[in-house]
N, C-alpha and C positions, 0 to 999 in steps of 0.2 A: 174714363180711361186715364185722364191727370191725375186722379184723385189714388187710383191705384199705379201709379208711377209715384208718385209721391209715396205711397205707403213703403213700396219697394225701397226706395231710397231709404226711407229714414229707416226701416228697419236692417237694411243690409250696412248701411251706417254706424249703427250699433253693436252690429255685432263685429265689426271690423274694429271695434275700438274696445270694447268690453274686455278686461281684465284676466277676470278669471272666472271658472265652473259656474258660482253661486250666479255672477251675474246673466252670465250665459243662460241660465235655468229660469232669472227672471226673463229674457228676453222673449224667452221659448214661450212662457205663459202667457205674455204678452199677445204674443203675435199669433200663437197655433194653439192656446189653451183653448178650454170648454169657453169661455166668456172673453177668452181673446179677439183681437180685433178683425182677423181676415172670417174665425169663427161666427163672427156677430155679422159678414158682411155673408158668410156661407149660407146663414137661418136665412136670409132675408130673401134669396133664392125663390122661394116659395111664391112670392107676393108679385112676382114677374110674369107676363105673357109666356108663352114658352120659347119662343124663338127668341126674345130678347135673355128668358131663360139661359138658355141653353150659349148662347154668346158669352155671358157675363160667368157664366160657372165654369167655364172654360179655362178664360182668361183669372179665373180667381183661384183654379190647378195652378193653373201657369206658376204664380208667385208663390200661392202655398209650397210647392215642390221647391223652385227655388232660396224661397227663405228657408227652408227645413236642410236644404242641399248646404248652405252655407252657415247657419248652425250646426250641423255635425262636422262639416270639415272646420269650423273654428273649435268646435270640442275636442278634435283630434289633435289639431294644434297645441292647445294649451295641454294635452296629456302629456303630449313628448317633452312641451317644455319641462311640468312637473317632473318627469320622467330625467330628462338631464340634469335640471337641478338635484334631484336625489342621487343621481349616478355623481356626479361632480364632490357633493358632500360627506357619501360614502363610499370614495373612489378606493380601490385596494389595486396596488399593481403586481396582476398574478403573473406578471412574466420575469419577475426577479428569482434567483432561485432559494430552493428550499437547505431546509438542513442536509449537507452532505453526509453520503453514506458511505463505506468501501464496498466497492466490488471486490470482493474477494482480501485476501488478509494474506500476506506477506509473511512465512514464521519467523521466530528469530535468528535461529537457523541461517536460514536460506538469505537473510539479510545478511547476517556476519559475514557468510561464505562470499557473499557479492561484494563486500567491504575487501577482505581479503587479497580478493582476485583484482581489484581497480589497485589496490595500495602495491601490491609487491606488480603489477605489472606498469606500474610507473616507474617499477627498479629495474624492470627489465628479464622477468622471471614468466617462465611461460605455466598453463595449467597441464598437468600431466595425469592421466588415472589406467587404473589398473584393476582386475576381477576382487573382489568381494572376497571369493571362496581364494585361499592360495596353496598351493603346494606347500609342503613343509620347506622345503630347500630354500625358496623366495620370504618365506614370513623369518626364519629363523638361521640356517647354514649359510645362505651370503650374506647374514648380517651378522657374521661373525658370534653369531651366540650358540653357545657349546651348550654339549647332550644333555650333562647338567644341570642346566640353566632353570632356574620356579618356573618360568612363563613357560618351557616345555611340558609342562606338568598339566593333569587333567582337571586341577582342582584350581586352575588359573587362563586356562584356553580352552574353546571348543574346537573339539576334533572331530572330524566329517566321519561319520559310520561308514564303516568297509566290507562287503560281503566276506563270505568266507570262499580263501582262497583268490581274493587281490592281490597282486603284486603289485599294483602301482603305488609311489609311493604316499606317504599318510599325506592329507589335507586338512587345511585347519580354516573355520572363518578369520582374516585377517586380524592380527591385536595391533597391530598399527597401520601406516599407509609407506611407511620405510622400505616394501617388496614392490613400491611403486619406482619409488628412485633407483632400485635396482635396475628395472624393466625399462627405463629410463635411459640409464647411462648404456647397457646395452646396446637398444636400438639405435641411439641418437648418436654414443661416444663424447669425447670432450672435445673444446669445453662447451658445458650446459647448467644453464640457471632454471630450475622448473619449481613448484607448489605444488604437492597431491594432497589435494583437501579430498575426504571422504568419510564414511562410516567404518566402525571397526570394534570389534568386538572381545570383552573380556568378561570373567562370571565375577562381576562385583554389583551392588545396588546397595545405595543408602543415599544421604540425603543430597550426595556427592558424587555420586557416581550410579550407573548405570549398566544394564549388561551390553549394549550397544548407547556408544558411542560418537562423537564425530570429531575429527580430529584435522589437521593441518603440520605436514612438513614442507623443509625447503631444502633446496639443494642448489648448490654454486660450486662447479669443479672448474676450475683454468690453472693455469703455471705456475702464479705468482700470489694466489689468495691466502689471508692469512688471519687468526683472529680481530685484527681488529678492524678487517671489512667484516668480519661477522657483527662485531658489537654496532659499527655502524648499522647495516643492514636492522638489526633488530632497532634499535635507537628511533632510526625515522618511522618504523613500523608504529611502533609503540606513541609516537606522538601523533602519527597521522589516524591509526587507528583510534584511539582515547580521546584526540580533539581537543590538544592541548597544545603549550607554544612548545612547551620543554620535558622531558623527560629524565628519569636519570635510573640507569643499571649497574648492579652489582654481580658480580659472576662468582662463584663459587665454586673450586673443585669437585669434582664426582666423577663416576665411572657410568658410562656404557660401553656395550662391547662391542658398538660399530662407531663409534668418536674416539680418538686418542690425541689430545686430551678432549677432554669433556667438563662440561659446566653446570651448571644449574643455575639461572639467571633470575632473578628476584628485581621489583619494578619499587622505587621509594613513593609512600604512598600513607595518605592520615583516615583517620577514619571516627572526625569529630559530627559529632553529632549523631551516631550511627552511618554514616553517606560518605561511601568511597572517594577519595579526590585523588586523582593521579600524578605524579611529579610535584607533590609536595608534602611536609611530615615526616616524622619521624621514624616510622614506619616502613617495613620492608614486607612484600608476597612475593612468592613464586609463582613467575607462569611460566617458564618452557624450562625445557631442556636442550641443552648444544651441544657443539665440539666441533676436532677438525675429522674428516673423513678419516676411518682406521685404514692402512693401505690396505687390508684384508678384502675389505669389503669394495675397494677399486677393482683387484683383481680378480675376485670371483663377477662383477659386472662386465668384464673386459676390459678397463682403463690402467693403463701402466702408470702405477703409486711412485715408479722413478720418476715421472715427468709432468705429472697432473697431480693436483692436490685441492682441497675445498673443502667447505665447511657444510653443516647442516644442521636442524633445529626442526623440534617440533612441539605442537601446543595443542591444548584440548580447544576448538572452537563453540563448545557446551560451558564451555568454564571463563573464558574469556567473556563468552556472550552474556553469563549470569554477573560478571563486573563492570561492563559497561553499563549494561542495563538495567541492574539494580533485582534482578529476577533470584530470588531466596534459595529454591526448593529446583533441584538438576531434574529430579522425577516427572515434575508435571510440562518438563518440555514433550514429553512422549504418551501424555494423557489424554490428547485428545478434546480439551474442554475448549468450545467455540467461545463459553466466554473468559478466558486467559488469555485466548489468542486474541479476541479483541481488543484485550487491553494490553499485551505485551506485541502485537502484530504492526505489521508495517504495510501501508497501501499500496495496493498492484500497480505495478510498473513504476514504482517509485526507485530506478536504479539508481545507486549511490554514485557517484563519482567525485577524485578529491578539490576540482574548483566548486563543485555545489554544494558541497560538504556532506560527506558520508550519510550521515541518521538524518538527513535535514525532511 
């Protein structure tokens, strides 16, 4: 019985101290191999009474099991250690994140229009819109443009098809958003500062133009406004919009038939290297057209041109958006290619505002 208490000892000994696998494997052969030791005490079984047999083989389970119980649970041990050391060595931390993707893509478009809308309603300028399809009367007779006019012409407007025997009168897809400021000052009266950004439509296509368009006006009527809250008003536009400290306009005479007088605004600007640079250079572009409101066009809206007065201005937001952005070719804003928009697209919910900085 000492002799196997002893044996127990030293071999549970062992393997409580033994290293690693290899050693573990010797201990095993040791103690429970063919020619191991509790093996050599199992053979000898035989050579006993049976009763002292059967005692002795009992008690020589007993340790068998237990050494074997405590070599597998020390085998298991050193796995896991192996096991952590390799995790430790080859640790990767998958909970960092991956390369970002967009959900969804933002057009350029729909970015400018959002730039737009945060810039002039920091001046105080509300969004205003109006139908798509317009009476003639709202796209062209309240805005003072006479019968004669090209843009009344069929080979410069689309005019809505009319059964035979309409009298209502002719319809045309909007050629600009100017039947909005109408619809505008009616409802509203003065004074009113609004923007009607929208689509609008004329039969032109090249590399410059499109048959549908999007466009942006503005309108300011009060008592006492006068060009040069206009040039103001444009000025900060043009800095905050372009994302520069300074700006500088040039105006131009010209005519429309709903501004009297009327401008054509040009922004100085170089263009070294091929790469647009705004507010500086020798260089002048045109991007809008202005003026003060014609009284005509007051009082076909309702507002009495003897006591109200304002300015108004409007700009391609297809044309603008192809200068900020550096984007060559106006056509393939309406092409539809997922990878253009990729790389000309802006990320969803990314809304601009002017302390985060518009494009940011």
């Amino acid at each position: 019985m000492d002799a196997l208490d002893t044996l127990k000892a030293k071999y549970l000994t062992a393997v409580a101290n033994v290293g690693d696998e290899a050693g573990l494997e010797d201990l095993r052969v040791a103690a429970l191999g063919k020619k191991g030791e509790i093996s050599a005490l199992m053979s000898g079984l035989g050579k006993m009474e049976p009763d002292q047999r059967r005692a002795a083989g009992a008690m020589l389970n007993v340790l068998k099991d237990e050494i074997d119980a405590a070599l597998r649970a020390k085998k298991a041990a050193l796995g896991d250690a192996t096991l952590n050391e390799r995790l430790r060595s080859e640790w990767l931390d998958v909970t960092l994140p991956g390369r970002p993707r967009r959900v969804g893509t933002i057009h350029p478009v729909s970015q400018v229009m959002e730039e737009l809308t945060a810039i002039f309603a920091d001046m105080g300028f509300a969004v205003a819109e109006g139908p798509q399809v317009e009476s003639d009367w709202y796209n062209f007779d309240a805005l003072n443009i006479p019968p004669e006019h090209p843009a009344r012409q069929e080979h410069d407007t689309f005019f809505m098809n009319r059964a035979e025997g309409d009298n209502r009168p002719p319809h045309v897809l909007r050629t600009h958003t100017s039947p909005v400021q109408i619809r505008a000052m009616a409802a509203q009266g003065a004074p009113i500062r609004v923007i009607a950004p929208g689509r609008v439509y004329r039969m032109d296509m090249d590399q410059t133009h499109t048959p549908m368009f999007h466009q942006v006006e503005g309108l300011a009527i009060d008592r006492n406004i006068s060009m040069a809250n206009l040039k103001w008003v444009l000025e900060e536009f043009c800095r905050a919009f372009f994302e520069v400290p300074s700006v500088e306009l040039r105006f131009r005479a010209s005519h429309f038939p709903f501004t009297e007088p009327s401008a054509e605004v040009d922004i100085r600007c170089s263009w070294e290297g091929g790469q647009l640079k705004i507010g500086q250079g020798d260089k002048w572009m045109e991007i809008l057209g202005s003026g003060m409101v014609h009284p005509k066009v007051l009082s076909a809206a309702g507002v009495n041109p003897d006591e109200w007065q304002g300015f108004a201005f409007g700009m391609g937001i297809d044309r603008i958006a192809m200068l900020k952005y550096g984007i060559p070719d106006l056509r393939a804003f309406f092409e539809s290619d997922l990878r253009w928009l990729r790389h000309y697209g802006f990320a969803a919910l990314n809304m601009p505002d002017l302390a985060g900085g518009l494009s940011a």
